[in-house]
C-alpha positions in Angstrom: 53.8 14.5 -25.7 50.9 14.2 -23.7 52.2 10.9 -22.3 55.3 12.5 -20.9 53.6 15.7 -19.2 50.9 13.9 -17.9 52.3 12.0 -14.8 54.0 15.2 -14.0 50.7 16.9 -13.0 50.7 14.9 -9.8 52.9 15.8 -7.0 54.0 12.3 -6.0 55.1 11.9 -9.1 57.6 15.1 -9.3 58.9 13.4 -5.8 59.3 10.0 -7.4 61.3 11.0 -10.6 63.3 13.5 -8.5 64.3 10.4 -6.3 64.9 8.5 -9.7 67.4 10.8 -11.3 69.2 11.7 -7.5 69.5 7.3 -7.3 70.2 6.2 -10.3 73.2 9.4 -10.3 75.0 8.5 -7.1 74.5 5.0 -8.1 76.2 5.2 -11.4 79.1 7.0 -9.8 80.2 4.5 -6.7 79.1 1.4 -9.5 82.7 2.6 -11.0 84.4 1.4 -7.8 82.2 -1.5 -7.6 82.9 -3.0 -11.0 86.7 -1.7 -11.1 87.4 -3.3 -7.5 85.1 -6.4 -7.8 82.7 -5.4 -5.1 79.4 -6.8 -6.5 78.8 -9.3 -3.7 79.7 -6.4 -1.3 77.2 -4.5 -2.4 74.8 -7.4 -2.3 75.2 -8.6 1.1 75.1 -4.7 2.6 72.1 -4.6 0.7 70.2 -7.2 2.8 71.9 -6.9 5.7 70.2 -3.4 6.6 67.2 -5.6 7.5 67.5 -5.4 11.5 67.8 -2.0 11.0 64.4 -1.4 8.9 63.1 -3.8 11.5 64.4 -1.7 14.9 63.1 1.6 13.3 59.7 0.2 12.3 59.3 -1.3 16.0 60.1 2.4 17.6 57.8 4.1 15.1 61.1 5.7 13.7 62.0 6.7 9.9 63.0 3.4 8.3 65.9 5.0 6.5 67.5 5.8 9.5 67.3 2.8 10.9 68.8 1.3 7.8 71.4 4.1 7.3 72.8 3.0 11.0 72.9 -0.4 10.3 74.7 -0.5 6.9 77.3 1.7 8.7 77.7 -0.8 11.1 77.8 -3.6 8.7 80.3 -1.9 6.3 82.5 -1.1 9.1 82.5 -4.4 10.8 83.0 -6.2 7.4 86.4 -3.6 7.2 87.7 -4.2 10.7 87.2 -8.0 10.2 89.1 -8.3 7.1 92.0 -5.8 7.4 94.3 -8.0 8.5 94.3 -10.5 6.2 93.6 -13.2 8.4 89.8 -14.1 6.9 89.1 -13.6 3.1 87.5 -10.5 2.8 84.2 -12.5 0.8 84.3 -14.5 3.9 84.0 -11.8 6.3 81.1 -10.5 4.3 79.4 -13.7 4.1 79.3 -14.0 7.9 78.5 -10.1 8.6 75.8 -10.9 6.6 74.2 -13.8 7.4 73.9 -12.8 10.7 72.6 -9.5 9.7 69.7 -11.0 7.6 69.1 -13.4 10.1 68.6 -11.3 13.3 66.5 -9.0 10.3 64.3 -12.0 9.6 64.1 -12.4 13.4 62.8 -8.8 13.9 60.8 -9.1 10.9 58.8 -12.4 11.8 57.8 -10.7 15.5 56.0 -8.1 13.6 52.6 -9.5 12.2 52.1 -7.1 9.9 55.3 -6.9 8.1 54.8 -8.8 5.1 52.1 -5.1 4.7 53.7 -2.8 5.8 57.6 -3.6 4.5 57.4 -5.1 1.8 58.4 -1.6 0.0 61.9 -2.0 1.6 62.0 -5.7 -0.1 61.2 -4.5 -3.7 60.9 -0.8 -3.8 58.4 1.9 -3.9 59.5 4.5 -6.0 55.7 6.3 -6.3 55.5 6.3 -2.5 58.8 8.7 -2.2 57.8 11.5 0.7 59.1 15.0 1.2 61.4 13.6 4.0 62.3 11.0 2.3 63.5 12.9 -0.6 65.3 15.3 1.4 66.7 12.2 3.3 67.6 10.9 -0.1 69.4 13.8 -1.2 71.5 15.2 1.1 72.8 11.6 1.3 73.5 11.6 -2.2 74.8 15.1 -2.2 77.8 13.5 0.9 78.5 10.5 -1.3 79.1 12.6 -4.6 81.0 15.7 -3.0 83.1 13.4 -0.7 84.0 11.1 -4.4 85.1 14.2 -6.1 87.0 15.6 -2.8 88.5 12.0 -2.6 89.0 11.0 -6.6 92.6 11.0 -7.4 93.1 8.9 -4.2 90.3 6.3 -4.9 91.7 6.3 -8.7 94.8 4.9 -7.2 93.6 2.6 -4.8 90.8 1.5 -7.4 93.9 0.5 -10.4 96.8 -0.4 -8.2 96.5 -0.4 -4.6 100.6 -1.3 -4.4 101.8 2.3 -5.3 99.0 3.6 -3.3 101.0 2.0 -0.5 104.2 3.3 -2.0 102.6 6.7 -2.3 102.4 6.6 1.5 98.0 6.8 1.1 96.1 6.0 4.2 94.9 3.1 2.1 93.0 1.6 5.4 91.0 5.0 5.9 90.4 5.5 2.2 88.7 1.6 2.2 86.8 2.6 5.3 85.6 5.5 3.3 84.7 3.9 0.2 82.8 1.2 2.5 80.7 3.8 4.5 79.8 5.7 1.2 79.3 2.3 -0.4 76.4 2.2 2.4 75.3 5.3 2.0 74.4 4.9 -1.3 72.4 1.3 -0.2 70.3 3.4 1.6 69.3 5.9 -0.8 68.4 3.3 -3.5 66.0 1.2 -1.1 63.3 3.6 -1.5 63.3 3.5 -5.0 64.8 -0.4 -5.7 64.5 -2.5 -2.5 67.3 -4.0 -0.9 66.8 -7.1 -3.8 67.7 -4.7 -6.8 70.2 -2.6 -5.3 73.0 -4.4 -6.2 71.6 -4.3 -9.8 71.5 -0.5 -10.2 74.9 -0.3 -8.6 76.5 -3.0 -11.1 74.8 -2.6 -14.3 74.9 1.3 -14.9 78.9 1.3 -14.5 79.5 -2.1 -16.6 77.7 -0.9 -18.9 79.8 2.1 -19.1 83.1 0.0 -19.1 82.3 -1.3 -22.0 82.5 1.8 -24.2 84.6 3.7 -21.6 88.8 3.9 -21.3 89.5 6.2 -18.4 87.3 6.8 -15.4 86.3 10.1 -15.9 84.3 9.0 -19.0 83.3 5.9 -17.6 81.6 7.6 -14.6 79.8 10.3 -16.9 78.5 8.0 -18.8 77.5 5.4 -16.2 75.6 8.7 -14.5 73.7 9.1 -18.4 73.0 4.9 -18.4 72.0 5.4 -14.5 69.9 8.2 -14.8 68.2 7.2 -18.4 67.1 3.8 -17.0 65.8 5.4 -13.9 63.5 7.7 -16.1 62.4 5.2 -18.2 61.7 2.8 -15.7 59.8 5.3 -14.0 57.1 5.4 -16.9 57.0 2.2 -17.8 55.8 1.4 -13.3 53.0 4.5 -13.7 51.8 3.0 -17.3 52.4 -0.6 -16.7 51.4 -0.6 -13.0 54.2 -2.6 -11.7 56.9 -2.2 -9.3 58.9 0.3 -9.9 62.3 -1.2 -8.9 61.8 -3.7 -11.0 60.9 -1.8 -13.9 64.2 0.4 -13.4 66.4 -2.4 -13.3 65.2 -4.0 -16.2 65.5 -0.9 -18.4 69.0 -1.1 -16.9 69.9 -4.5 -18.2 68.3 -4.1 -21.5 70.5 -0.7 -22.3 73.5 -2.7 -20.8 72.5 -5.5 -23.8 72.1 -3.2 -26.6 75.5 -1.8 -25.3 77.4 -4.8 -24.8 75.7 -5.5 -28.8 77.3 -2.5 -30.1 80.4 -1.8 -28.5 83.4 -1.2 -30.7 85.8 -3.2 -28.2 84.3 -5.5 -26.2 81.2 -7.0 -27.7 80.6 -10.1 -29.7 79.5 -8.3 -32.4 82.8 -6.3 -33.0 84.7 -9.7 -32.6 82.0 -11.2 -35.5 82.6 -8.2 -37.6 86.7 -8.4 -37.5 
């Protein structure tokens, strides 16, 4: 057990796997909406286009995850407003919002001569280099993303499955997407600490598909996309402090290989169970 008790004798390591569990958690719980409402490519594009915000709060000597908690606000409200009439294709919006996003970020970026030092950890993660302000940062975001979903669920259920009778119902469908799109953001910016805006998408996405595999109703699907979420993140974790790699990359990996032995194994949905009928 020495193995497992070890790391935990040092500080930054009680930060970083704090920071794991609190990520790969809220990520788990929003990846339901992602994967039920098609909103991979949503996630994505928010994802890199917080980059002029990193950049803006590096050049004021400012936190970065402010910076890049302002600018995914603005991104997933502008990406709402543009689409809501139905006049551009929502993916189209989102294309444009952000392209010009990671443009003007790779602007920013390029004026900066040491950025290629000194944010590369936004890029790909750094996990082990969590602080105390960012883990406070990290979860008291978490802890407004998870109560607003459970304040908010039975009207997100219905908007998630069948966004007709949520009209019919009379739902402020409009506000609810606005909702879901700033706590869609929210949850960007906690995972860039430990992920980097290239893996985000991947700890949003693979978690809850995993879970839909083996899940019927959302309650389940969420509790056990939290267990997926959470067990990767822990795992992953290790295998960056005794591997010495990144540790984004190490969590999403341990993501995608428990979403392959699931999708191996699954009763209902897996080629295996259509091999064995």
């Amino acid at each position: 057990m020495n193995w497992i008790i070890e790391p935990l004798n040092y500080a930054f390591m009680q930060r970083s796997l704090t920071a794991a569990l609190i990520v790969g958690a809220v990520c788990s719980i929003i990846g339901c909406y992602v994967v039920l409402k098609s909103m991979a490519f949503m996630g994505d594009a928010m994802a890199h286009a917080i980059l002029p915000g990193v950049a803006v709060a590096y050049l004021l000597q400012a936190n970065l995850m402010i910076g890049a908690l302002v600018t995914a606000v603005i991104v997933a409200l502008g990406i709402g407003y543009f689409s809501k009439e139905g006049t551009i294709k929502e993916d189209t919006v989102i294309g444009i919002v952000f392209s010009f996003a990671l443009a003007l970020g790779v602007v920013l970026i390029s004026s900066i001569r040491s950025y290629a030092v000194d944010l590369s950890h936004i890029l790909f993660g750094n996990l082990l280099g969590v602080s105390v302000q960012d883990l406070w940062i990290t979860g008291i975001l978490a802890g407004v993303v998870i109560i607003t979903i459970l304040a908010l669920y039975k009207p997100f259920l219905v908007l998630s499955f069948d966004p007709i009778l949520a009209a019919t119902l009379r739902l402020p469908t409009t506000l609810l997407r606005y909702t879901l799109l700033v706590l869609l953001s929210l949850t960007i910016v906690v995972s860039i600490q430990s992920v980097g805006v290239g893996l985000v998408a991947a700890m949003l996405v693979t978690p809850a598909a995993t879970a839909y595999l083996l899940a019927r109703r959302l309650p389940v699907m969420m509790a056990l996309s939290v267990l997926f979420g959470s067990l990767a993140s822990l795992v992953g974790l290790y295998v960056s402090y005794y591997a010495n790699v990144a540790s984004g990359a190490g969590i999403v990996l341990t993501a995608t290989l428990i979403f392959l032995i699931v999708f191996l194994v699954s009763p209902r949905r897996s080629k295996a169970a259509y091999w064995r009928k």
